[in-house]
C-alpha positions, 0 to 999 in steps of 0.5 A, spaced: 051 330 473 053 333 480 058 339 479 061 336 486 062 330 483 069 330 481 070 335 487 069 329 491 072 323 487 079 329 487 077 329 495 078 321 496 083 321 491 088 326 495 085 322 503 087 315 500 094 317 498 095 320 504 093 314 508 098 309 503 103 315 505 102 314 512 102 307 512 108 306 508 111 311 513 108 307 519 111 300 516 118 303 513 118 306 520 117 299 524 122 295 519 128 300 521 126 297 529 126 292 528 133 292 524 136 296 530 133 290 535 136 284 530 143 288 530 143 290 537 142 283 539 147 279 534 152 284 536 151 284 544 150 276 544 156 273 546 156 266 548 148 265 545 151 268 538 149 262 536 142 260 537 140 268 537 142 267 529 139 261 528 133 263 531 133 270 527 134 265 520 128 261 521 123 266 522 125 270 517 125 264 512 118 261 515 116 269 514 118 269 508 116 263 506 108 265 508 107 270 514 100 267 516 103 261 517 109 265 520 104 268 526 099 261 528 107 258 529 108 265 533 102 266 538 102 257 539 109 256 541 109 263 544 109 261 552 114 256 550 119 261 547 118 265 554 118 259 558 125 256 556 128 264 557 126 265 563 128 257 566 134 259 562 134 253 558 135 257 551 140 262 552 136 268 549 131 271 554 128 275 548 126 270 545 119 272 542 121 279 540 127 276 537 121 272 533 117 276 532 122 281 529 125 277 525 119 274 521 116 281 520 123 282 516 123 276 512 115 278 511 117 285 508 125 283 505 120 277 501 115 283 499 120 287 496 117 293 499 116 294 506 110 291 506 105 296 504 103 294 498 099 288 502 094 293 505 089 296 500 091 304 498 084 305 495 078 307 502 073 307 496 072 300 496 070 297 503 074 291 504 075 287 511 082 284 508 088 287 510 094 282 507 094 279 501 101 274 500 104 274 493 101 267 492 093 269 493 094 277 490 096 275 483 091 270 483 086 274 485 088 280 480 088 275 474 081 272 476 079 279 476 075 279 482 078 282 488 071 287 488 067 280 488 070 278 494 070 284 497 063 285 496 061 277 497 065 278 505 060 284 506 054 280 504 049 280 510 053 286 514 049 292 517 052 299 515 054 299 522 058 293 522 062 295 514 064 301 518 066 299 524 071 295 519 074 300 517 075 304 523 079 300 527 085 298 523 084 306 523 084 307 530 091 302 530 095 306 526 094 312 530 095 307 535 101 306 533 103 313 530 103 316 537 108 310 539 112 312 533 112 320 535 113 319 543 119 314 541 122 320 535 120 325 540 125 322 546 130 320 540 131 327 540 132 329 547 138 324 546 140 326 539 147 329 542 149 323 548 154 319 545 153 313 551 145 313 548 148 312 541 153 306 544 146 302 547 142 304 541 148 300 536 149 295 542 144 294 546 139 291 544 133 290 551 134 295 557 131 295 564 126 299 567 130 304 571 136 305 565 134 311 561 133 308 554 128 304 557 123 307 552 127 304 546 124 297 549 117 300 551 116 302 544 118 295 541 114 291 545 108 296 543 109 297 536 110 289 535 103 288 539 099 293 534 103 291 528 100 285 530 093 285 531 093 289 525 094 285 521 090 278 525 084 283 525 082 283 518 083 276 515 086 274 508 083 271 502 085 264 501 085 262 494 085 255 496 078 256 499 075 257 493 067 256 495 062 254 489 061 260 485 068 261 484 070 266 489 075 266 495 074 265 501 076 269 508 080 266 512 080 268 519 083 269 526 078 266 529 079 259 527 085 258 531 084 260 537 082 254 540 087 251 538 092 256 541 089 257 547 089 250 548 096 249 547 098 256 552 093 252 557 097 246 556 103 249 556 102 253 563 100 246 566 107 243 564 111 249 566 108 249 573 109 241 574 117 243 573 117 249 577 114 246 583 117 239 583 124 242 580 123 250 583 126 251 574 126 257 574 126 259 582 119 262 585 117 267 589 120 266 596 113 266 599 109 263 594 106 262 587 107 260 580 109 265 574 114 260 568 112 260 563 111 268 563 114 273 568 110 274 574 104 272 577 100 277 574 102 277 568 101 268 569 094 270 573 091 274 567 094 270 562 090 264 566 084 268 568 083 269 560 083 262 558 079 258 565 073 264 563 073 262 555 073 255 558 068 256 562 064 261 557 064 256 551 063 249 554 058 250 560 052 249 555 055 244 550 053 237 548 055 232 553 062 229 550 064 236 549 063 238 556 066 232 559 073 235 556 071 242 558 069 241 564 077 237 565 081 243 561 076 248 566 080 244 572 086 245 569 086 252 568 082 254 575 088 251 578 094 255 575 088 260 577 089 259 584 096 257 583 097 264 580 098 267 587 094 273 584 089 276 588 087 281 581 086 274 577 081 271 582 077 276 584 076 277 576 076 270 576 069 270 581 067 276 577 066 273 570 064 266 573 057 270 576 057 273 569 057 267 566 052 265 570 047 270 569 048 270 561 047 263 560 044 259 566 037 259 569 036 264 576 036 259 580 043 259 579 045 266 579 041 265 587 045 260 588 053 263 586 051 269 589 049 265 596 055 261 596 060 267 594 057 271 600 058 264 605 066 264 603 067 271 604 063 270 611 068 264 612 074 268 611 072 274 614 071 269 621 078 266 620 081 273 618 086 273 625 087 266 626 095 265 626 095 259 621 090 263 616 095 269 617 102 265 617 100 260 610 102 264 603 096 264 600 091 264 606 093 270 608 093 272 600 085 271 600 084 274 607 087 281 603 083 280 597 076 278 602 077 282 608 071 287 609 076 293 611 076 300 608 080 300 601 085 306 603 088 300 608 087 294 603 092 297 599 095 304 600 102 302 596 097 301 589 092 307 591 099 312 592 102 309 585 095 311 582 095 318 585 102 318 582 099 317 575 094 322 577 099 328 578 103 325 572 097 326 567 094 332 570 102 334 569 102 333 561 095 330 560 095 331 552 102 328 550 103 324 556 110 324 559 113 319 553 112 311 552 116 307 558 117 314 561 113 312 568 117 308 572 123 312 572 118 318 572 114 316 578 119 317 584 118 326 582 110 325 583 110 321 591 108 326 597 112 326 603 106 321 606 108 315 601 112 310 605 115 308 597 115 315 594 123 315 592 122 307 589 120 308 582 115 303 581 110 302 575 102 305 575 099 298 576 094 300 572 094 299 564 090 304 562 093 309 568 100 308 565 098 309 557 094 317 559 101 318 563 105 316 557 103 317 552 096 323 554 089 322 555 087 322 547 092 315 545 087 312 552 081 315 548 082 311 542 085 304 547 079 304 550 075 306 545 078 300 541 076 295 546 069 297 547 069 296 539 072 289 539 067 287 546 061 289 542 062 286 536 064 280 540 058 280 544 053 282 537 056 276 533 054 271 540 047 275 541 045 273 533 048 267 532 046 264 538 039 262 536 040 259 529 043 251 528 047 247 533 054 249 529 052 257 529 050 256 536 057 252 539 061 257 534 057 263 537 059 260 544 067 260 543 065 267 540 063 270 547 068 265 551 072 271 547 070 276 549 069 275 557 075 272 556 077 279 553 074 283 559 077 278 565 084 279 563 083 287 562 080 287 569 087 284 572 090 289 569 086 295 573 091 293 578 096 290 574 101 293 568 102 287 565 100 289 558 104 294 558 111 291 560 111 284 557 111 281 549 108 275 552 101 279 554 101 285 548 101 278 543 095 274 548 091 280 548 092 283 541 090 276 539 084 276 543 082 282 540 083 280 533 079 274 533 073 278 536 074 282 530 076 278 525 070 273 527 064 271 522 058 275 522 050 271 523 049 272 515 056 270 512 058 263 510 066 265 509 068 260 515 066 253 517 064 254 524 
């Protein structure tokens, strides 16, 4: 026998504890939130009282009720709940915050303890499975073949793959930890004011220039990670029992055709009624942002969903690319409509990527060549009144003219030199979540015409190393990496076995370019840091990638 041996049973035991400590502390932490938001909202509705309190007791029941079924409805209905706010048609313009709160608390009420014991305690066995509901646990205990399931989910997975499945929930709770902490450290700082006690009991949502802002910030953050937590790992369904008797993971996967169908559908609706009735009124010059707040974050949401569009369905059977080819119209223009410049180069990006991967040379010549024939055009049209005059003419005469990039957007290039001077300020904690935009008027230089406006960083990843420190950027972008790999693995060996595996492995990488449109957008953009509309999107994106079936499984129907 090893005389190490029970050293490192001992070890394990002690690492397995801490983290079911961790955990608890972490949930326990994200349910007294969401509890201050609920209360603050009940207490602050006034005449929305009502549909507030009807929309809080219908998700925690539904929560309650069976949580999985609780988020599909979540992330399906999400741009209608937005798009209803902000057209004022549901008096709530919190609406999925509020949801989404409160189906976690019906979910960690209906557990009888704050939803810990869904996630296993013990990192001894390798699992992929974060949540097992009431129902499907007990179940699975009195079959006694828990560990059966674990291992027949690990069949045909590289040690690598078993790893990285371990790993990346880890690296959410650090995720949200750092949130946690940045948000306790600014409680502290305001531990004395009674005026921040008044707006934490009554308030429940603050703007970005008012100093609690930072309660919202964390909000919306934690409640993306909690959310991509639990997606990214699936479930084991007792009602999908394979023929040697062992449960089946179910995944996230699954659904995202059927949710990106619908925010598609959606965007189109809303952007017939504003345009027709101007519900909710525009931009005075142009564009198109309802259902979501601004032509950014309408931009990345679209871009997102035309590049999975066109990713999944350029090479599928005729009938199928006939309806794709219509949903790729469809999106290519709520893309245009957008007003975004950062959404259609990301557009023209991903589509030559596209065309590299999947199309014969001949094609990446011919895209090559006629984006270089447009960018000629508007560079010849570039002073003509008419293109100068028209909104979104001008628009692409910004984004194409061949100029030096100092002139063609000095404003963001003095917001990323603010953000620069701010990490270099406090680069391992960051300046704390939500802090940038009442913190960036500090950093200007007297060469910067805005340097008194504060403004956010509109650049995601700039703004997360300002906030929260370069370590918490580290992980972030160490995250994504992960979820882009595994996506692209996932298409590259599944690429070449049956039709089915092939027109699965294909929605796979309309994901994941999906994933690296929408993150482009944001380099000149801060949607995802600000809006519960874009956190729920791309957390959604990147749980599927995760949570998507590997070449050797046989867990999911394709």
């Amino acid at each position: 026998m090893d005389p190490t041996q029970p050293i490192r049973h001992w070890s394990l035991a002690v690492i397995s504890r801490s983290i079911t400590g961790w955990r608890h502390v972490l949930n326990a932490s994200f349910f007294l939130l969401c509890i201050r938001f609920q209360l603050a909202a009940v207490l602050s509705a006034g005449s929305a009282l009502y549909p507030v309190l009807i929309l809080l007791l219908g998700a925690a029941c539904v929560g309650a009720w069976n949580v999985w079924a609780a988020f599909f409805a979540f992330t399906l209905t999400l741009p209608l709940l937005n798009g209803l706010g902000f057209a004022s048609l549901l008096n709530c313009s919190f609406a999925p915050s509020l949801v989404f709160s409160a189906v976690w608390t019906g979910f960690s009420i209906a557990s009888s303890r704050i939803s810990t014991k869904y996630w296993p305690a013990s990192i001894c066995v390798p699992s992929r499975t974060v949540l097992f509901p009431v129902e499907y646990r007990s179940a699975t205990e009195k079959a006694g073949n828990i560990s059966q399931a674990v291992q027949e989910s690990l069949e045909g997975i590289s040690e690598s793959e078993r790893h990285l499945s371990n790993l990346c929930p880890r690296i959410a709770d650090i995720l949200i930890t750092a949130v946690f902490g940045s948000l306790a450290w600014q409680i502290c700082r305001r531990f004395n004011s009674l005026e921040f006690w008044h707006d934490f009991l009554f308030r429940a949502t603050f703007g970005y220039g008012e100093s609690s802002y930072f309660l919202t910030s964390a909000l919306i953050w934690s409640q993306g990670l909690f959310y991509f937590r639990t997606l990214s790992q699936g479930r084991y369904d007792k009602r999908s029992v394979g023929e040697n008797g062992q449960y089946r993971r179910v995944q996230t996967s699954v659904w995202a055709p059927a949710i990106l169908t619908t925010f598609g559908v959606t965007m189109c609706v809303f952007l017939i009624v504003q345009a027709i009735w101007n519900i909710p009124e525009g931009w005075s010059e142009a564009g198109i942002q309802s259902p979501f707040e601004d032509i950014s974050s309408f931009g990345s949401i679209a871009v997102a969903i035309f590049i999975f569009a066109v990713g999944s369905r350029i090479l599928a059977r005729p009938p199928e690319m006939a309806v794709g080819f219509l949903g790729c119209i469809a999106m290519l223009v709520l893309v245009i409509a957008s007003f975004s410049r950062g959404a259609w180069l990301s557009a023209a990006t991903f589509l030559l990527l596209i065309t590299a991967i999947r199309l014969p040379k001949i094609w990446i010549v011919t895209f090559i060549i006629a984006a270089l024939a447009a960018v000629a055009v508007i560079n010849a049209n570039a002073k003509r009144t008419y293109w100068l005059n028209h909104p979104y003419l001008s628009r692409l005469v910004d984004l194409a003219k061949i100029e030096s990039p100092i002139k063609k957007d000095t404003a963001r290039l003095n917001l990323f030199a603010k953000a620069g001077r701010m990490i270099r300020e406090h680069p391992l904690t960051g300046s704390g979540i939500g802090s940038f935009y009442l913190r960036s008027v500090d950093f200007g230089q007297s060469n910067d015409p805005r340097a008194e406006i504060p403004d956010f960083a509109h650049n995601v990843f700039l703004q997360i190393a300002a906030e929260d420190g370069l370590p918490v950027l580290a992980l972030f972008i160490a995250l994504i990496i992960c979820g882009l790999w595994r996506g692209y693995n996932t298409w590259h060996r599944r690429n070449t076995r049956t039709p089915e595996s092939s027109q699965y492995a294909s929605r796979i990488l309309g994901i994941t370019l999906g994933i690296g449109a929408y993150l482009q957008t944001q380099m000149t953009a801060n949607s995802l840091n600000v809006y519960l509309s874009n956190q729920i999107f791309f957390w959604f994106l990147i749980a599927v990638v995760f949570s998507a079936e590997l070449p050797d499984g046989t867990h999911e129907k394709p």
